[in-house]
ZAMARGU-4260 file (C-alpha; in steps of 0.2 Angstrom, whole numbers, plus 5000, padded with zeros to 4 digits):
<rodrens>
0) 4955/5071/4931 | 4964/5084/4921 | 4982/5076/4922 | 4997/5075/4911 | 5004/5056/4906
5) 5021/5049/4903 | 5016/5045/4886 | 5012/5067/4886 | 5027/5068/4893 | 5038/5058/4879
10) 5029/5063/4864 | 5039/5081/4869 | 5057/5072/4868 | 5066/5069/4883 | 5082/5062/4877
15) 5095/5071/4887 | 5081/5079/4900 | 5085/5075/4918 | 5069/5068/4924 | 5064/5067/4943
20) 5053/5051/4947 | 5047/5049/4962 | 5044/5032/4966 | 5040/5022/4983 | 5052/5010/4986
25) 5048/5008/5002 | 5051/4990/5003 | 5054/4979/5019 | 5073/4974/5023 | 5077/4961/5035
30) 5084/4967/5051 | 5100/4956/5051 | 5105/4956/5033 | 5098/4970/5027 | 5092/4963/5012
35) 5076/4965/5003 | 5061/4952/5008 | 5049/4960/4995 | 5054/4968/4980 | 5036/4971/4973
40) 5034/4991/4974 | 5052/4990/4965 | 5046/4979/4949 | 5029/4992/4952 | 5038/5005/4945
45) 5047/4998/4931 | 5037/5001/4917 | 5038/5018/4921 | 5056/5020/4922 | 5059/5008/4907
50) 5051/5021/4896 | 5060/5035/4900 | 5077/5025/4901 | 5071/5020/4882 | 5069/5035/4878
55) 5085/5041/4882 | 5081/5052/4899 | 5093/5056/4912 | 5081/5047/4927 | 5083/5055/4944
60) 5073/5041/4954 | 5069/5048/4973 | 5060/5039/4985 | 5058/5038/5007 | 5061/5019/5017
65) 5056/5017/5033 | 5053/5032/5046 | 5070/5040/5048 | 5070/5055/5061 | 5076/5069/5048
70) 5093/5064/5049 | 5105/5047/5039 | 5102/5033/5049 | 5110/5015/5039 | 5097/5006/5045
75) 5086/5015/5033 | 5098/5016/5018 | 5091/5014/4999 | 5108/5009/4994 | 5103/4989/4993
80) 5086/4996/4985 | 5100/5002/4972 | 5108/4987/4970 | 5092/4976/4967 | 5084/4990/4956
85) 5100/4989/4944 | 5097/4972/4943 | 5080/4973/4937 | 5082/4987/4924 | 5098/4975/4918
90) 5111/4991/4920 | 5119/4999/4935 | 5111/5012/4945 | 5121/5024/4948 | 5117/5031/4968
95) 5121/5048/4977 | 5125/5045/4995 | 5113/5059/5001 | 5097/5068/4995 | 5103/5087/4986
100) 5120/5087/4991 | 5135/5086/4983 | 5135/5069/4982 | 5116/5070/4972 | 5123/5085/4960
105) 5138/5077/4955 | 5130/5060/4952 | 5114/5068/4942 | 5129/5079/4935 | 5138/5064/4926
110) 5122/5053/4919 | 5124/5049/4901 | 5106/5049/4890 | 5097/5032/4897 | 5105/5030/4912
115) 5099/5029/4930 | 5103/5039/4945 | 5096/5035/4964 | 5096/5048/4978 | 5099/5043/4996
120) 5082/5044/5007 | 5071/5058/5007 | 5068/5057/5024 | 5084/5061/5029 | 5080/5079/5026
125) 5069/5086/5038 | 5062/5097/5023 | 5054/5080/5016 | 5041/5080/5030 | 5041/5095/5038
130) 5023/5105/5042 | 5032/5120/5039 | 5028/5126/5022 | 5044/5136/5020 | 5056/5122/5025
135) 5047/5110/5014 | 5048/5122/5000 | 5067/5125/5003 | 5067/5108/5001 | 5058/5106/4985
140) 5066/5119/4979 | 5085/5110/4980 | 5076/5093/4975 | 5069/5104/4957 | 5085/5108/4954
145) 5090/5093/4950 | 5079/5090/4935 | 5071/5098/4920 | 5053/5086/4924 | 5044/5077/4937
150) 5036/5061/4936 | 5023/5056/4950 | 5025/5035/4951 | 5022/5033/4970 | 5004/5030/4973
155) 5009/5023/4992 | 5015/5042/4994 | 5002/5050/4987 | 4990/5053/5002 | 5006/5064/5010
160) 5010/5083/5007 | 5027/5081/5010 | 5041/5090/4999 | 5044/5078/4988 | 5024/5070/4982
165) 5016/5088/4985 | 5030/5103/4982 | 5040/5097/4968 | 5027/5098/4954 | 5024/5116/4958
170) 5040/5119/4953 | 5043/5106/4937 | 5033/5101/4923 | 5024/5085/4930 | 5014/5073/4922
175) 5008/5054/4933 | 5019/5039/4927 | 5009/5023/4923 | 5007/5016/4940 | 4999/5030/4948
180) 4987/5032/4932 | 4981/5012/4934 | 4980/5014/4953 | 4969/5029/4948 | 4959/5019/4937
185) 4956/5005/4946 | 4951/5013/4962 | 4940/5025/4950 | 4931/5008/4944 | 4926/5005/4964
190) 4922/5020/4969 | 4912/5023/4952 | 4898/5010/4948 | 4906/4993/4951 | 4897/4975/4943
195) 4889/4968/4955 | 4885/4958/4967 | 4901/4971/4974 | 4909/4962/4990 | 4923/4968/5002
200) 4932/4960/5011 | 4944/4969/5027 | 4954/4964/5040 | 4969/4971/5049 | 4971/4975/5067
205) 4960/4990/5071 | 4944/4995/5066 | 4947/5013/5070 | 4959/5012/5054 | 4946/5008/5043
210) 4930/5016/5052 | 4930/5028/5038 | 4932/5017/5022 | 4917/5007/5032 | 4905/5022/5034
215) 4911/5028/5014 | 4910/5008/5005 | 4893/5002/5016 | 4880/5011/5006 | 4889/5004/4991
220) 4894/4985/4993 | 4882/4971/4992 | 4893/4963/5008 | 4906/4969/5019 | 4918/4953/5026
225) 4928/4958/5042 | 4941/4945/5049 | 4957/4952/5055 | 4961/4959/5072 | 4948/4970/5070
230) 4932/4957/5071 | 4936/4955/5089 | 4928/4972/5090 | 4913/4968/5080 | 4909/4953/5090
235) 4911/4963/5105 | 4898/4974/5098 | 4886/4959/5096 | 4888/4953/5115 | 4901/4940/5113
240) 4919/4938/5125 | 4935/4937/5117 | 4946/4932/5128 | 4961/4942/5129 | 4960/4947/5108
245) 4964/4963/5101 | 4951/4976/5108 | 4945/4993/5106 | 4934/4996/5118 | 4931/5013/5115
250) 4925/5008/5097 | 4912/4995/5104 | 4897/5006/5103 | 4903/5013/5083 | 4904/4994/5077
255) 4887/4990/5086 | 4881/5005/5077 | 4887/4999/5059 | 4880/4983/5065 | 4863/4991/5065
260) 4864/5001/5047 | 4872/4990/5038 | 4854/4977/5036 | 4863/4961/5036 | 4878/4967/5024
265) 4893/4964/5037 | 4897/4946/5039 | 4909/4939/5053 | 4917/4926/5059 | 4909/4909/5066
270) 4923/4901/5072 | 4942/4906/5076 | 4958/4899/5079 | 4961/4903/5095 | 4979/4901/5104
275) 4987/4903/5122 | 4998/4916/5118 | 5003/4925/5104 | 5017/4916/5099 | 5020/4905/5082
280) 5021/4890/5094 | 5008/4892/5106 | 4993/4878/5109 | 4979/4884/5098 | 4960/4875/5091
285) 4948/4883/5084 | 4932/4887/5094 | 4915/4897/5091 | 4915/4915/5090 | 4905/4915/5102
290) 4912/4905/5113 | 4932/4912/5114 | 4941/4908/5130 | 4943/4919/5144 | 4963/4917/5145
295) 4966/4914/5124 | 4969/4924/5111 | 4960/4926/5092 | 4971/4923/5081 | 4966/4919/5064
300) 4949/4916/5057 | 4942/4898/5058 | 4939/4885/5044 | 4920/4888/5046 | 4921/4907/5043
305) 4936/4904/5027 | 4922/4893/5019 | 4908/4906/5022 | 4918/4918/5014 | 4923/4909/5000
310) 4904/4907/4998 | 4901/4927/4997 | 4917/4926/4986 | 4911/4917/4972 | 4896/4925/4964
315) 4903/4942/4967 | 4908/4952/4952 | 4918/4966/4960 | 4929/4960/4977 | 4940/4973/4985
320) 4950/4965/4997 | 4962/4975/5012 | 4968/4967/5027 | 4975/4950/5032 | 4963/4938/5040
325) 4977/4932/5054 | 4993/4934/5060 | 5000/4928/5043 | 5017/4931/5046 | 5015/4915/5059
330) 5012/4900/5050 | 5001/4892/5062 | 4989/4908/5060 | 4992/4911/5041 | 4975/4896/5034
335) 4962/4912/5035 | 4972/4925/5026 | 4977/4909/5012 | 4959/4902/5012 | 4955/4919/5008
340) 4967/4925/4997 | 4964/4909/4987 | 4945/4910/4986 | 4946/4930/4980 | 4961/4925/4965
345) 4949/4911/4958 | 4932/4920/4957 | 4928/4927/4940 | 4926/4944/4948 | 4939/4960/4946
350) 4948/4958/4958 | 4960/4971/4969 | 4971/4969/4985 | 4971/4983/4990 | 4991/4985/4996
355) 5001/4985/5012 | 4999/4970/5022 | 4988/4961/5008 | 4999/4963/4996 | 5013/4957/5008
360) 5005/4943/5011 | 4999/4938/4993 | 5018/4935/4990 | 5025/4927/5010 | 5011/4916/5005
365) 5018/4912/4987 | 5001/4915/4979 | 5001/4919/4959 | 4999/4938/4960 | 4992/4938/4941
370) 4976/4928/4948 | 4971/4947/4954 | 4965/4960/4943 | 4976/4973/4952 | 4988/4973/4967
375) 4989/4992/4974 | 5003/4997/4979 | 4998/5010/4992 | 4988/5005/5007 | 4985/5017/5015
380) 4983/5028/4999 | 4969/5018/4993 | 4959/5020/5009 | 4959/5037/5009 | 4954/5037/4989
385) 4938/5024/4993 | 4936/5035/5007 | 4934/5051/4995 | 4948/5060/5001 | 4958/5073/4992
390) 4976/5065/4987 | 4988/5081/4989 | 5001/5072/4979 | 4986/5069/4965 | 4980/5086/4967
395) 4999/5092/4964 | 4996/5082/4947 | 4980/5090/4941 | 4987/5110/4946
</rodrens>
């Protein structure tokens, strides 16, 4: 790909320059206390923005949380992302209390050279989201002004044409910080010619979520693993009941057709942990996958299938992993996505988690994140990249 770097980017001098990163700092805050319960896609982007405060830039760091209407909501402030963000970078963040207002002028307005400034949600513009190209570009157009460059380190952003992934570069000179290049990289490694035996693993609640990273990876891996909400489906296709587990009936017939093409490739489970309710409390055992109640629930893959996995696991060369195996977040359900986990961080493979709730669960489950080769930051970005997609907000980088 034709695309500026940081490192272009500093060898021009940027000490003084007002420099617009957008990051995704998108991070999960609890309800009641609004504190941060996973601070990784902040640390994700420091490297970038340690060079640039090193180099003596004026840093402009934008960035959306949660889904906001278009409008301020508190629920969705990035002030305590502010907060945790200073604390990282060991200096004071300096933060506007809205998007390209007075508040974002006057704040960019009084950085000194190596300091840090970060603007108030994106999403409470409407322009940040907007389908309209000439509200979007109003948008970017107040958000340029800001700064004299633009860096690109939100790879979880960069499947979006919203104003401030897919607008901005138009208007700035824009190179990709050093987290979007690796995401880049690595996902270039998969989707190139991986070592093999290649295996992947996904799980997560629906299969028409990954139907299309299924029908684009199968002619590629050596074994597909499906666990997750989503082999209830699969063994639908193959004649079993479930119970009352998560369903797409209207998918039945697509899995029983990937059944067929795949050859053997997809492996599901034997065995599940099946519950009364979905509740973290419920009465649960495990039971055939073949044999699920009528009245229970699948909940999390079985010990049977964790060790079958594992098997797969550890002779492969390249594992691409994307899903939880179980309702993690429960701890009566969380064995699957652990035995997993575990058996993927100790196999001499390269090894990536492919972001979002895999990623959320590597660290709920307090699991060494540097036993992986690479932990994405963007889930649904790197789904769309293995399935071949154009990135807008990569193919802002490369015009």
């Amino acid at each position: 790909m034709n695309i500026r770097t940081l490192d272009d980017l500093l060898a021009e001098e940027v000490t003084g320059r007002r420099v617009l990163v957008r990051a995704d700092l998108n991070v999960p805050l609890d309800t009641q206390t609004g504190q941060i319960t996973d601070d990784g896609r902040i640390r994700a982007v420091l490297p970038t923005l340690g060079a640039l405060v090193q180099a003596g830039a004026k840093v402009v760091v934008c960035s959306h949380l949660g889904r906001p209407k278009g409008s301020p909501d508190p629920a969705f402030s990035l002030r305590p992302v502010a907060g945790r963000l200073g604390e990282l970078l060991g200096a004071p963040v300096h933060f506007a209390e809205d998007t390209v207002g007075d508040s974002a002028r006057s704040t960019v307005a009084g950085l000194a050279d190596g300091q840090v400034a970060l603007l108030e949600n994106l999403r409470f513009n409407p322009g940040e989201t907007s389908k309209d190209e000439a509200q979007r570009g109003a948008f970017a157009d107040q958000l340029a002004a800001l700064a004299d460059a633009y860096v690109d380190d939100a790879f979880g952003a960069v499947h979006r044409r919203h104003a401030s992934v897919y607008d901005v570069p138009a208007r700035l000179p824009h190179v990709a910080g050093r987290l979007v290049l690796r995401e880049v990289e690595v996902l270039g490694t998969l989707t190139g010619e991986p070592d093999r035996p290649y295996v992947v693993v996904l799980g997560g609640s629906k299969v028409s979520d990954k139907l299309a990273v299924i029908e684009a990876l199968l002619p590629k891996v050596d074994r597909l693993l499906v666990g997750g909400g989503m082999c209830f489906t699969f063994l639908k296709a193959q004649g079993h009941e479930v119970g009352s587990s998560l369903l797409e009936e209207e998918m039945v017939e697509t899995c029983r057709s990937l059944l067929e093409r795949a050859g053997g490739k997809i492996m599901l489970p034997v065995d599940v942990v099946a519950a009364d309710a979905f509740a973290p409390d419920a009465p649960h055992d495990t039971v055939r996958a073949d044999g699920i109640p009528s009245k229970r629930v699948g909940l999390d893959i079985g010990p049977e299938t964790v060790a079958g996995f594992a098997a797969a696991l550890r002779g492969a060369r390249t594992i691409f992993w994307n899903g939880p195996m179980g309702v993690f977040e429960m701890a009566a359900f969380a064995h699957g996505t652990r035995g997993v986990a575990e058996a993927i961080a100790n196999a001499d493979a390269f090894t990536v988690v492919g972001g979002g709730d895999s990623a959320a669960a590597v660290r709920a489950l307090g699991l060494d994140e540097q036993a992986f080769s690479h932990i994405s930051t963007g889930g649904g970005a790197s789904l769309e990249y293995l399935e071949g997609k154009t990135l807008p907000g990569i193919a802002a980088l490369e015009n």
